[in-house]
Every structure is written in C-alpha cells, then in structure tokens.
SEVEXZA-162101 format. One record per residue (C-alpha): residue number from 1; x, y, z. Coordinates in steps of 0.2 Angstrom, whole numbers, plus 5000, padded with zeros to 4 digits. Example, Ala and Ser with C-alpha at 12.3 -4.5 7.8 and 13.67 -1.06 7.14 Angstrom:
<rs>
<r n="1" east="5062" north="4978" up="5039"/>
<r n="2" east="5068" north="4995" up="5036"/>
</rs>
This chain:
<rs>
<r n="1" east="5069" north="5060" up="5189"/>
<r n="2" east="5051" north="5053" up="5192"/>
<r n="3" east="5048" north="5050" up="5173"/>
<r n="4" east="5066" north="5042" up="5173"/>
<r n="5" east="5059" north="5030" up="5187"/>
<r n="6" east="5043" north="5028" up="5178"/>
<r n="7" east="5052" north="5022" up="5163"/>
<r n="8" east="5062" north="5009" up="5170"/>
<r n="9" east="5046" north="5003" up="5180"/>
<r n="10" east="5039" north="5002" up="5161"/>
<r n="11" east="5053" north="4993" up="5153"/>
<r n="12" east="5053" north="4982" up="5171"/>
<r n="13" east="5034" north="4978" up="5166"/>
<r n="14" east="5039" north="4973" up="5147"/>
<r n="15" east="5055" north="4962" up="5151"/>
<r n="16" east="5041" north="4954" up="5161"/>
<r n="17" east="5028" north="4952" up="5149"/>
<r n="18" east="5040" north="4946" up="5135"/>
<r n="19" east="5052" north="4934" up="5146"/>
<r n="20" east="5040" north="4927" up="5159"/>
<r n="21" east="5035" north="4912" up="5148"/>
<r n="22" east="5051" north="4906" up="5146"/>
<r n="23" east="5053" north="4904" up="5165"/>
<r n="24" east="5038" north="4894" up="5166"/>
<r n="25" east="5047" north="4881" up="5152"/>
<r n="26" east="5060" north="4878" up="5166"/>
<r n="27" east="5049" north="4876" up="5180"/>
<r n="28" east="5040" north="4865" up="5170"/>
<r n="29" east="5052" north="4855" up="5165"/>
<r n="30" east="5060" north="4852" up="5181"/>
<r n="31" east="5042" north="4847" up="5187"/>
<r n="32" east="5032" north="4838" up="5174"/>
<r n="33" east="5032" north="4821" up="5170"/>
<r n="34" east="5022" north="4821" up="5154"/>
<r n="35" east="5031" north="4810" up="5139"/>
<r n="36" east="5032" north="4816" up="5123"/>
<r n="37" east="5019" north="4807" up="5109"/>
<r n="38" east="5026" north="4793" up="5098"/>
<r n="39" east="5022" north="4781" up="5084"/>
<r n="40" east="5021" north="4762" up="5091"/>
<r n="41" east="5023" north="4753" up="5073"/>
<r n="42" east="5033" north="4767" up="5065"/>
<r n="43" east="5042" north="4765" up="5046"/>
<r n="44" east="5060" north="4763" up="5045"/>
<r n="45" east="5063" north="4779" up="5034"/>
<r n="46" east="5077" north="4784" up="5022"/>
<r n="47" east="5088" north="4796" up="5026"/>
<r n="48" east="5100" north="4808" up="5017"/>
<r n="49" east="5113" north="4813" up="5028"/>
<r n="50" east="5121" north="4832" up="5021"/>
<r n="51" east="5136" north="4839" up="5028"/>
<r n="52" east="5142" north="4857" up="5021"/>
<r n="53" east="5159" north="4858" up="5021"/>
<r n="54" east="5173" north="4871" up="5019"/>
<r n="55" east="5192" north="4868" up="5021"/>
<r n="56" east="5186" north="4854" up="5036"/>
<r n="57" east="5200" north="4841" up="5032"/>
<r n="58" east="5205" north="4840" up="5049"/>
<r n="59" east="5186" north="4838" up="5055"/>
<r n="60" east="5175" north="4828" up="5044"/>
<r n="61" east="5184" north="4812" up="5043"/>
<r n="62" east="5177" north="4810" up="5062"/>
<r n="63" east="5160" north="4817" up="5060"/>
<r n="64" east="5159" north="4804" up="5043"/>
<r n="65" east="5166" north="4788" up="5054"/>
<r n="66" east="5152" north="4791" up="5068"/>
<r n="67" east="5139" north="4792" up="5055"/>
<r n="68" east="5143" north="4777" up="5046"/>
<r n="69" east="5142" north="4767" up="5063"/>
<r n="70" east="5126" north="4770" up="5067"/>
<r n="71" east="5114" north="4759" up="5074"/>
<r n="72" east="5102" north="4760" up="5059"/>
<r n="73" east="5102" north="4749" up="5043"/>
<r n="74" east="5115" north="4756" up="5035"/>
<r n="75" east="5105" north="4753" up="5017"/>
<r n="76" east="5094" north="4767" up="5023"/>
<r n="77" east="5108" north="4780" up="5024"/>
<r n="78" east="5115" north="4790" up="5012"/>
<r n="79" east="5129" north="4803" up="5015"/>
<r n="80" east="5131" north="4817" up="5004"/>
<r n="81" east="5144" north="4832" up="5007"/>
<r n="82" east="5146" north="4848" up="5000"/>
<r n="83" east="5165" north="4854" up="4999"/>
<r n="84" east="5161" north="4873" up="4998"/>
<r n="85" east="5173" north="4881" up="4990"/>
<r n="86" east="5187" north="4869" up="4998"/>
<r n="87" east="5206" north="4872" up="4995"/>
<r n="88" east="5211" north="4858" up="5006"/>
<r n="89" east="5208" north="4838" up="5003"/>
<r n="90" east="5191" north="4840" up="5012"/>
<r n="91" east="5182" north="4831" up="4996"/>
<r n="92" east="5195" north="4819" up="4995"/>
<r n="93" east="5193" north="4814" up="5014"/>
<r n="94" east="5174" north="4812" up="5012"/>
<r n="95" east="5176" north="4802" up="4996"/>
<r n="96" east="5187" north="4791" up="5007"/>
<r n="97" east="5174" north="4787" up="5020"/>
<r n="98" east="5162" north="4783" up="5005"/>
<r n="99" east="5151" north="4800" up="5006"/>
<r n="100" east="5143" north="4807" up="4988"/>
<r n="101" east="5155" north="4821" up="4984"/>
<r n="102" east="5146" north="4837" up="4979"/>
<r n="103" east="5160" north="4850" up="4973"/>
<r n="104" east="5154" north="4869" up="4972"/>
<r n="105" east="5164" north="4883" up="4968"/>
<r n="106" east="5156" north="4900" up="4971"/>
<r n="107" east="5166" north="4916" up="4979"/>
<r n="108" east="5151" north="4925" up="4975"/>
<r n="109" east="5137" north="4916" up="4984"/>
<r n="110" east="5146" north="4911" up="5001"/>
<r n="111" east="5137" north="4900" up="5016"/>
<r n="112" east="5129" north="4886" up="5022"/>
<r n="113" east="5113" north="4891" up="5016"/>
<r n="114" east="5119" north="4891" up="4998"/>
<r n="115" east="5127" north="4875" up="4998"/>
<r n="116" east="5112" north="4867" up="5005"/>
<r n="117" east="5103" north="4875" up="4992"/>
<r n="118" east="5116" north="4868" up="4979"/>
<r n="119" east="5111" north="4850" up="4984"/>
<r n="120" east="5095" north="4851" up="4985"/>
<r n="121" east="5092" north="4858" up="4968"/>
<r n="122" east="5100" north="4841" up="4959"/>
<r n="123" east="5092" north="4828" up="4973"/>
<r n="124" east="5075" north="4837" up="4970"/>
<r n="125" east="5078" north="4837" up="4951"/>
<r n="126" east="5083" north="4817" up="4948"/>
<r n="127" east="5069" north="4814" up="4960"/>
<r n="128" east="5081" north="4806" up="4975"/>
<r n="129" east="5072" north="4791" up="4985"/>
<r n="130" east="5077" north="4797" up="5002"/>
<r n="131" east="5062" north="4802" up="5014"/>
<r n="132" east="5072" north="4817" up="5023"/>
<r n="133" east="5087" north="4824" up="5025"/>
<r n="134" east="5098" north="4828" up="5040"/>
<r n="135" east="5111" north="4842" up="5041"/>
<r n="136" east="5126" north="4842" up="5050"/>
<r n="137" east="5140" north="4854" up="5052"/>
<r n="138" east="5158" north="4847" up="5046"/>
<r n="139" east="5164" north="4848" up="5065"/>
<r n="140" east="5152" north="4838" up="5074"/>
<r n="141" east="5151" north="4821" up="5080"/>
<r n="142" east="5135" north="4811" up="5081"/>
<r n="143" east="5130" north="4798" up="5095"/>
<r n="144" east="5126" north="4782" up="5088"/>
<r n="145" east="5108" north="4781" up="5091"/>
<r n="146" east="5105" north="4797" up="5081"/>
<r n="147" east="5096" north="4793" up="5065"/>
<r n="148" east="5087" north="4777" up="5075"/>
<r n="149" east="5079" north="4789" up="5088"/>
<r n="150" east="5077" north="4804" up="5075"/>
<r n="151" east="5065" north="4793" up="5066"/>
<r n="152" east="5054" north="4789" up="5078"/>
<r n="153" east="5052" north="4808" up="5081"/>
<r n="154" east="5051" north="4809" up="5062"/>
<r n="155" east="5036" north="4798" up="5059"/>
<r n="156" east="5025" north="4808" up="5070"/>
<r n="157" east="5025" north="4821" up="5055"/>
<r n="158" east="5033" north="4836" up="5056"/>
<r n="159" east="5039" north="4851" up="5045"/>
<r n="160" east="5055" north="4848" up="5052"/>
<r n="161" east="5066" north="4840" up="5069"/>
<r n="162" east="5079" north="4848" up="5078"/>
<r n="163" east="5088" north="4837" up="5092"/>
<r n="164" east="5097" north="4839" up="5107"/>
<r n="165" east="5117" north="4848" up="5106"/>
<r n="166" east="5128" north="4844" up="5115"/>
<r n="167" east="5147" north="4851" up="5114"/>
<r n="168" east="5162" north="4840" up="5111"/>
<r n="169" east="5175" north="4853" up="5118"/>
<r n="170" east="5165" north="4863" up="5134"/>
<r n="171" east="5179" north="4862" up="5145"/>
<r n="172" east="5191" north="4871" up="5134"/>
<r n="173" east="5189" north="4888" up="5143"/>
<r n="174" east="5173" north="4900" up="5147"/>
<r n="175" east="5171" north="4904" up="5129"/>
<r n="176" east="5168" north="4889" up="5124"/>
<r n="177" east="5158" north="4884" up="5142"/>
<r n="178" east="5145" north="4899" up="5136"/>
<r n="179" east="5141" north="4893" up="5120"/>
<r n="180" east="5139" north="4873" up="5124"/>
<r n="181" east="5128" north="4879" up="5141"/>
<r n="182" east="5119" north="4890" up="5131"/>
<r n="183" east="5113" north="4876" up="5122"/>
<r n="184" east="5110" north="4865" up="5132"/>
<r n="185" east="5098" north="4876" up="5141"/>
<r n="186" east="5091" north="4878" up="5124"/>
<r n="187" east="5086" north="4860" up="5120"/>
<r n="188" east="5081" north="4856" up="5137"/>
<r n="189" east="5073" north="4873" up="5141"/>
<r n="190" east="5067" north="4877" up="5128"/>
<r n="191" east="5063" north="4866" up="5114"/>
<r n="192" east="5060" north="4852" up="5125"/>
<r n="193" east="5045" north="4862" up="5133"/>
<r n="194" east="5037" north="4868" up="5115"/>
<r n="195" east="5040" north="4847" up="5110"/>
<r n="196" east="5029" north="4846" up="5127"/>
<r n="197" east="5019" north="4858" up="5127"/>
<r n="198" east="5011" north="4856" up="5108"/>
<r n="199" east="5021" north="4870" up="5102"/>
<r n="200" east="5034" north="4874" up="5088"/>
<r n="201" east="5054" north="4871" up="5094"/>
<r n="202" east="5065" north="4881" up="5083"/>
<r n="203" east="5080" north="4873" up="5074"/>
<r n="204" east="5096" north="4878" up="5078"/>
<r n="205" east="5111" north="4877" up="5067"/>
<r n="206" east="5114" north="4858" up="5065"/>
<r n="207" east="5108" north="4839" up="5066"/>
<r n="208" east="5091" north="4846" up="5061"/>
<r n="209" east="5079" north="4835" up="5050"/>
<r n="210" east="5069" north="4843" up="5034"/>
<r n="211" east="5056" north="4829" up="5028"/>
<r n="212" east="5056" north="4829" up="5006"/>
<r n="213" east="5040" north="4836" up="5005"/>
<r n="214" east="5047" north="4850" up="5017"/>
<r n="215" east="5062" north="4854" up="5004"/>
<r n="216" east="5051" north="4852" up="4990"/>
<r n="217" east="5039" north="4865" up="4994"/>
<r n="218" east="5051" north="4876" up="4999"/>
<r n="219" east="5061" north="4874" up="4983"/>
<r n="220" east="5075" north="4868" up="4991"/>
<r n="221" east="5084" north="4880" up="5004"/>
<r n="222" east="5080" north="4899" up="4999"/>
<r n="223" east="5086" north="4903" up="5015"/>
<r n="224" east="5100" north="4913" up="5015"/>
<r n="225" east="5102" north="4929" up="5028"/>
<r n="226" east="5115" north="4929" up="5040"/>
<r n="227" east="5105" north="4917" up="5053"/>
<r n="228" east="5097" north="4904" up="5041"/>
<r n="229" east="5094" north="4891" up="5053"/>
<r n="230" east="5081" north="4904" up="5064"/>
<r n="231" east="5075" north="4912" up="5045"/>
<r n="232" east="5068" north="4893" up="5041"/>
<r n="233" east="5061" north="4891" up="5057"/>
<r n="234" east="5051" north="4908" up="5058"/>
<r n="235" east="5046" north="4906" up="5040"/>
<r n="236" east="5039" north="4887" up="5045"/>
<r n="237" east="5030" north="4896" up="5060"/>
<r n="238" east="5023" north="4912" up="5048"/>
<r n="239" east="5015" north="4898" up="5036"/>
<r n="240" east="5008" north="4890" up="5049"/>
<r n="241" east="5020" north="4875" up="5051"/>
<r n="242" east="5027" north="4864" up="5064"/>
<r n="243" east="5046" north="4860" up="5070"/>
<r n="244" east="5047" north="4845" up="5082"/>
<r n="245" east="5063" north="4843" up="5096"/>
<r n="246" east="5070" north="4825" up="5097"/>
<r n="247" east="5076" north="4824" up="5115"/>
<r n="248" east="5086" north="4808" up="5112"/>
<r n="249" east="5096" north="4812" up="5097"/>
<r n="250" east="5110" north="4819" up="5102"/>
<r n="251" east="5124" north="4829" up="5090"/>
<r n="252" east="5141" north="4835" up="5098"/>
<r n="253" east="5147" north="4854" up="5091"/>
<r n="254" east="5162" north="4861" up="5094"/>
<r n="255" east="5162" north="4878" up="5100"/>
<r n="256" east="5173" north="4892" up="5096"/>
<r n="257" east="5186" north="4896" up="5112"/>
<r n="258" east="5194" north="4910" up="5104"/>
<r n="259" east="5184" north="4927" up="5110"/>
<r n="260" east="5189" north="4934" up="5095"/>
<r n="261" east="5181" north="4922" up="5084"/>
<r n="262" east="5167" north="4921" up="5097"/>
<r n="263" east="5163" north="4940" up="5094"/>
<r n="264" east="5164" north="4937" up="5074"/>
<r n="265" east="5151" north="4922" up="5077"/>
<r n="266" east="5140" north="4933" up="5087"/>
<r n="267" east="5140" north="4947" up="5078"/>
<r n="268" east="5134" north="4939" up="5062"/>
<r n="269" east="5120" north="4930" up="5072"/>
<r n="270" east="5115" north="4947" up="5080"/>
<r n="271" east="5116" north="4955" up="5062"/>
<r n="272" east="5104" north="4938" up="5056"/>
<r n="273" east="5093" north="4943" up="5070"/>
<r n="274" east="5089" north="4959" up="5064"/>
<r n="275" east="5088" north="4954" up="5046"/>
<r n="276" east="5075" north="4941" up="5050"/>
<r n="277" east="5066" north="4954" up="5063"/>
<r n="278" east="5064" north="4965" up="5047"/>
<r n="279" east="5058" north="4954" up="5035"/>
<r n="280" east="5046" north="4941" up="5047"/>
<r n="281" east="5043" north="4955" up="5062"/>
<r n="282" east="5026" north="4960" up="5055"/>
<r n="283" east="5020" north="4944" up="5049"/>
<r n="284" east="5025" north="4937" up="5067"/>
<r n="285" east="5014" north="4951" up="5077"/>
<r n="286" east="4998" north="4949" up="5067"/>
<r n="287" east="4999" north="4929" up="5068"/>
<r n="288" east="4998" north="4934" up="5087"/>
<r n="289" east="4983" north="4944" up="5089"/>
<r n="290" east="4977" north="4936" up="5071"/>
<r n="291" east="4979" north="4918" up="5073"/>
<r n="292" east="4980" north="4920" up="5092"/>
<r n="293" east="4998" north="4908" up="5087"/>
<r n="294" east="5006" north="4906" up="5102"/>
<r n="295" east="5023" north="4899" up="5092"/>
<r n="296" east="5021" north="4917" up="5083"/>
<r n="297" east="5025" north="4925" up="5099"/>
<r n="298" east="5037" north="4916" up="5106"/>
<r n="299" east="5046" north="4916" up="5089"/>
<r n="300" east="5047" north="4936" up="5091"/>
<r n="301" east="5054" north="4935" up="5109"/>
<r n="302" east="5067" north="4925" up="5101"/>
<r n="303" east="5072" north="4936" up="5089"/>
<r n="304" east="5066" north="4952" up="5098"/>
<r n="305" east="5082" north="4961" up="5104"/>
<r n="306" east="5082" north="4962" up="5123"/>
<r n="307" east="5098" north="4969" up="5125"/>
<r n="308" east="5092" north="4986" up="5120"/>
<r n="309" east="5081" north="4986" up="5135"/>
<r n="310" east="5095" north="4981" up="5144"/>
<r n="311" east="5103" north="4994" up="5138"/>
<r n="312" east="5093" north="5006" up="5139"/>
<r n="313" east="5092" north="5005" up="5157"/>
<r n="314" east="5111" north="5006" up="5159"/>
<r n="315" east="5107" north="5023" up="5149"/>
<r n="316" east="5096" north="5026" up="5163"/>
<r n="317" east="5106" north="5023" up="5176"/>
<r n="318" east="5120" north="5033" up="5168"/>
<r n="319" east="5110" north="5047" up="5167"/>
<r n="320" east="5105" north="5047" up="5185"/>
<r n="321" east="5122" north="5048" up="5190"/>
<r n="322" east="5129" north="5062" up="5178"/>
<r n="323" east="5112" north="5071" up="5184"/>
<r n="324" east="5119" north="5070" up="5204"/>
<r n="325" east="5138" north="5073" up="5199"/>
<r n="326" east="5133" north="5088" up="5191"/>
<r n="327" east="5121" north="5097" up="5203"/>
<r n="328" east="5130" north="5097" up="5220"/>
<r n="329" east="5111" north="5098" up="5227"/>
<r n="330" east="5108" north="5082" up="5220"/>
<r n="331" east="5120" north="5071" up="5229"/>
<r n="332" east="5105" north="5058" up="5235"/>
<r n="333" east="5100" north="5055" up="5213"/>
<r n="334" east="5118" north="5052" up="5213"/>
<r n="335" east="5117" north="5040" up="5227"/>
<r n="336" east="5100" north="5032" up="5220"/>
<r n="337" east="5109" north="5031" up="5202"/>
<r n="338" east="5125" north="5020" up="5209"/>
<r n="339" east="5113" north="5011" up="5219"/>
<r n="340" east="5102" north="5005" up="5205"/>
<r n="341" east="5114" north="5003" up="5193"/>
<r n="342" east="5125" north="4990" up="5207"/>
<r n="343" east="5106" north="4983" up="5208"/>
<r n="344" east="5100" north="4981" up="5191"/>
<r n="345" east="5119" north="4974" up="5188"/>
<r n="346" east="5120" north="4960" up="5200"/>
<r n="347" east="5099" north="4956" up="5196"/>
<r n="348" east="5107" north="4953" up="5178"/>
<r n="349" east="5120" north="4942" up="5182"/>
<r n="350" east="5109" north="4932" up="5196"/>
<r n="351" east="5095" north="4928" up="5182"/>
<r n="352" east="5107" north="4921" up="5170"/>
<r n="353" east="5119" north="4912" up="5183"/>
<r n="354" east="5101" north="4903" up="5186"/>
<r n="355" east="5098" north="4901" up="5170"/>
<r n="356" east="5118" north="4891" up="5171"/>
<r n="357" east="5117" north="4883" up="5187"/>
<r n="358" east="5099" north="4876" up="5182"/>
<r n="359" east="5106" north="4868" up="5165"/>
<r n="360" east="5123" north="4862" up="5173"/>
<r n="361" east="5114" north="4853" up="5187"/>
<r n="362" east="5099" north="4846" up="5177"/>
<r n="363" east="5112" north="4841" up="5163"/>
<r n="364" east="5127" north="4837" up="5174"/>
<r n="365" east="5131" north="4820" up="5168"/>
<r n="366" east="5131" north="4825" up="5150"/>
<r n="367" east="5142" north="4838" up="5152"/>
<r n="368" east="5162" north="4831" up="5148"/>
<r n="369" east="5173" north="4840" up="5156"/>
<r n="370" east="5178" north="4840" up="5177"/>
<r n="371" east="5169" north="4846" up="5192"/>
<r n="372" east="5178" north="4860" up="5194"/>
<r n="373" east="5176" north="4867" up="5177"/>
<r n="374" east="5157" north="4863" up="5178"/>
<r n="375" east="5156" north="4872" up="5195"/>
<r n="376" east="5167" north="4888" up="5187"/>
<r n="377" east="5159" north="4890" up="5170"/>
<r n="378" east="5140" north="4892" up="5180"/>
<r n="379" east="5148" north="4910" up="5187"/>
<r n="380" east="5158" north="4914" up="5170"/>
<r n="381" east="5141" north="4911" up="5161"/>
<r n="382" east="5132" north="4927" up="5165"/>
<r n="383" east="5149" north="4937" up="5159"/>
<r n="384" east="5148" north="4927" up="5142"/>
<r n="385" east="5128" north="4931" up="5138"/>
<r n="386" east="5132" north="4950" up="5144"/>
<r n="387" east="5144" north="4950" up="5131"/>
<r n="388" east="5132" north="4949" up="5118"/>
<r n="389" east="5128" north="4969" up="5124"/>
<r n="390" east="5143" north="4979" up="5115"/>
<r n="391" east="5139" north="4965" up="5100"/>
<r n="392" east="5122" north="4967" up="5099"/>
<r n="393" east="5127" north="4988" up="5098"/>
<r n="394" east="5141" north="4985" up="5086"/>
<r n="395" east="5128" north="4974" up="5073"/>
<r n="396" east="5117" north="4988" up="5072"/>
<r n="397" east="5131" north="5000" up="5063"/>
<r n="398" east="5143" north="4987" up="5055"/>
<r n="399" east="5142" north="4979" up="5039"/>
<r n="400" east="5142" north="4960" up="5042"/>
<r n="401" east="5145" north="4947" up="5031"/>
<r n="402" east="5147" north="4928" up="5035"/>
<r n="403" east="5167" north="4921" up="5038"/>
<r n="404" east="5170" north="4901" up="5041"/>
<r n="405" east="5175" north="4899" up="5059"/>
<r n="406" east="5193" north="4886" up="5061"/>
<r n="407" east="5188" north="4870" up="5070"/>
<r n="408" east="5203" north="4859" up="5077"/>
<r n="409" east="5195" north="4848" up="5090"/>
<r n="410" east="5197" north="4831" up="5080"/>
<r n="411" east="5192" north="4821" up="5095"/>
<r n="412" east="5181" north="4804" up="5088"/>
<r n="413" east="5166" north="4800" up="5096"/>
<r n="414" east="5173" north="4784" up="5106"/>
<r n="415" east="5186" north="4795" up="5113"/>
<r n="416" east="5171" north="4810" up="5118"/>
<r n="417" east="5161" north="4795" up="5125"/>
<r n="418" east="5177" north="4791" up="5137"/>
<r n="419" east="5180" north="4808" up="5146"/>
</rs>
C-alpha cells in the first residue's frame, strides 16, 4: 500500500506541475489591470467573412442578417459561404441575404476543414483582394461591433485572432450551461491572459481571423483531423508563430442540449485531441526545453489528456478498497480507500465548481439567461466537465469520425440582445 500512496503523491505533484499556471491566468486576471497593446492610426482592412455550411437553413439566415449590419464599411466586407454538401435550401438562403455562394459536393472528404480548404484554393488562386478572412459557424450570431473591434486586434499583426464566445442558448439546460461556461472561462481565463501576458491564445472553433499571408503560406487549410481548430493553432505555435485574442469581439454559439449529441461532439474532440497529441506531441516537448517556448508548453497542457490521471487515481482508490474487502485483516486500507476516494472526489468537483463560479461571477452580465439558472448551472458544471472521463476512455478504443450536430435556436441577435 505505500507504493500505492507514493504514486498518487506523484501524480498529485504532476497535476500540479502541469495545471498550476493556468491558476495563475485566473488570479491574474481577476487582479491585473494591464491593457492590452493597440494601433492608434490603424487601417481600415478588408475582410472576407466565410461561413461553412451544411443543411443550416433554419440557421444561417440570422447569422447572415447580423453580419450584414455591422458597424463597419460595409464595402470592406465580403460574405462568402460554403453549402457543404447541402440537401436543404441552405445556398438559396445565403444567396438571398446577398452572400457569394460556393456549392461543394464531396461524401468522401466531409468537414469543416475541407470546405475551408475548398474556398480558399479558388480565393488564393484568382488572387482575391481581401486582407483576411473571418470563419464563422452557420449557427452563430455576431454582435455588431465585431469586425470593427476585430480590426483593431488585427493591425497589431498577428498569424491569426480568436475572439470572445459567448452562447446564444445557455440557459437551455445543464448541457448546454457546460459548454457555453466552459468558454467563457476559456476566453477570459485563458486566452485573455496569453493576449496579456505576450503569449499565444489558441483559436477555438469559430469567429477566428487568418490574415492572407496566414492562408497563403499555409496553402490554404490542410488542416483536417478531427479537432482542426486546435491542429492550426499548435501548428502556428510549432513554426514559431503567434495567435492574438480579441476581447471585444464577441460571437454567439449555440451549444448542443441534447447529451446524446453532447457525447458525440465530445468524443470526436477527445478523439482530435489524441490525433494532434501524436502528430505535434514531440515537436511540442522539444520547443520547451529547445526553444525554452513557453506557448509550447502550455499548448501540450492543452491537449495533454489529464483525465487519465484522473483516472488513474480512481484506479487507485479502487484498488485500495478491493485490497481491504478482500483481506478481513485489512479493514483500516479499506477505511483509507473509501476515504480517499470521497476526498479526491469532492476535491474534483470543488476545483471545477471554482473554475464555474469564478467565470459566472466575473462574466455575470454577459450570461442571458435568469439568476436562478446562472446560480444552478455553477453546481451542474463540475458533473458536465467530469463527463468528459467515460469519453475521454471511450475515444481511445472507438473509431471516430466527424457527424454535423442539428442547430434549431433561430433566435436574431436583436432578440439575444433583449433577454
């Protein structure tokens, strides 16, 4: 039993060593007052808007009309969208609201990473004028002020610009409460402190920004494992690049409510974890001793699996217990075992109610839903994230491929803004 002790103290030590940084973004966040750098006399740049599309009729027509009202020259926007293998009137919607239709029909090559690729091969090739490019997903709606405070963040130069998320259906239940606090510990915990901090954010999953000469040299969007939003931004960390946050520009997502369709989400991005782990995992640990990067590491963290520690020490725990059931001159291992199992349990669930509660107070009036639901879904949050356990296990072992996910909140951004 003491080399059962001695390992959880050792896994204790590496949770520690691998997780401790990210505690000190929230504390510094909730203490610093430093602003974030930006252009005085900045350019008005051109932007190509993209939205990837499949079967998003119901969807799109509002994500389109909160784009087109934008409070930015409207000459210096384009809207393209990609109907992806569409059976609905999702092109003819989008045509409607005076987007550039791109039409691709592939049943071999399915996702967003090879339609983005699709359109950026023909705007690269007839050399389009636009500066950069924004990527939205079909179900979002975008605050008015996007593009204007996207381009200021812009014109300080970096590979690439990810912004703040916000969710247009949190209150709909604790599923959908999970994803949309998630995120927005994410953007203010986490890629606001790299933005502050002088070190790489990391896009995730829509209204990003790539610069031109971003898609150029990367020949468009060869990005395609399961989790291509995290792929581009380790692959922009490996070659030494830079991802700026955007704290001001604000996209609204629609999160999935249904667990089922939760666990198929999550289980394809636990899957793309694993498949960026094997091909950027090496690259990622000699950049740190290397390079000495910093983003290197904190990239890893991302993508490392902690749940198999977590885990593991369940394992632990388990074994303890069988250990004492079995050996009737054992009963105080037994004791110990239910002990530290009900301990290391409820020191779970406190970290990540913290992790909620801090998020939902700090981001209280940007949350639209009621108090009562913003009070609940800080104690259902830690049952969400521990979730991700029996996926995490399942994505090792099954095949996964990527399925679209139904959205059917057509809410307009005027009527979000009311709530």
């Amino acid at each position: 039993m003491n080399v059962i002790l001695s390992i959880e103290d050792s896994i204790a030590f590496v949770f520690l060593l691998c997780y401790l940084y990210q505690f000190f973004y929230t504390f510094y966040m909730l203490f610093s007052n430093e602003k974030v750098r930006v252009v005085e006399n900045f350019k008005m740049n051109k932007f190509g808007v993209i939205v990837a599309a499949r079967n998003e009729e119901a969807v799109i027509g509002q994500l389109l009309d909160s784009i087109n009202n934008q409070n930015y020259p409207k000459e210096l926007i384009k809207l393209f969208v990609i109907a992806d293998n569409c059976t609905d009137s999702t092109a003819a919607v989008s045509a409607k609201k005076g987007a550039i239709v791109y039409e691709r029909f592939n049943d071999k090559l399915i996702g967003k990473g090879y339609a983005l690729d699709y359109i950026f091969d023909d705007l690269i090739k007839n050399d389009d004028d636009c500066d950069g490019y924004i990527i939205f997903d079909a179900d979002n709606l975008v605050d008015k002020n996007f593009i204007k405070e996207m381009n200021k963040t812009f014109n300080l130069g970096f590979d690439a610009i990810t912004c703040y998320r916000n969710s247009k259906n949190y209150g709909t239940n604790w599923v959908s409460a999970g994803y949309s606090l998630w995120f927005l510990r994410e953007s203010k915990y986490l890629n606001n402190a790299r933005m502050r901090l002088n070190t790489s954010c990391a896009i995730s999953g829509t209204g990003f920004c790539l610069p031109k000469k971003t898609v150029i040299r990367n020949g468009g969007w060869p990005f395609h494992l399961l989790t291509e939003d995290i792929e581009f931004s380790i692959d922009t960390v490996v070659k030494g690049g830079r991802i700026g946050y955007c704290a001001d520009a604000c996209v609204f997502d629609e999160q999935p409510f249904k667990f089922s369709q939760s666990w198929k989400q999550r289980l394809r991005w636990s899957k793309g974890f694993y498949q960026v782990i094997g091909k950027y995992g090496t690259k990622l640990t000699k950049n740190i001793f290397k390079q000495k990067s910093f983003s290197s590491f904190d990239m890893l963290m991302t993508i490392f699996p902690a749940v198999f520690l977590t885990t593991f020490c369940i394992l632990l725990n388990l074994i303890k217990i069988l250990y004492g059931l079995f050996n009737d001159n054992e009963r105080g291992i037994l004791t110990d075992g239910f002990v530290s199992m009900g301990q290391f349990l409820a020191l779970g669930y406190l970290m990540l109610f913290f992790v909620g509660f801090i998020a939902t107070i700090t981001e209280w009036r940007n949350i639209n839903t009621t108090t009562f639901k913003k009070l609940i879904y800080m104690f259902t949050f830690p049952l969400f994230m521990l979730t991700y356990i029996p996926i995490s296990l399942q994505a090792v072992f099954k095949k996964v491929e990527w399925v679209p996910i139904e959205h059917t909140v057509t809410t307009s951004i005027d009527e979000l803004k009311e709530k």
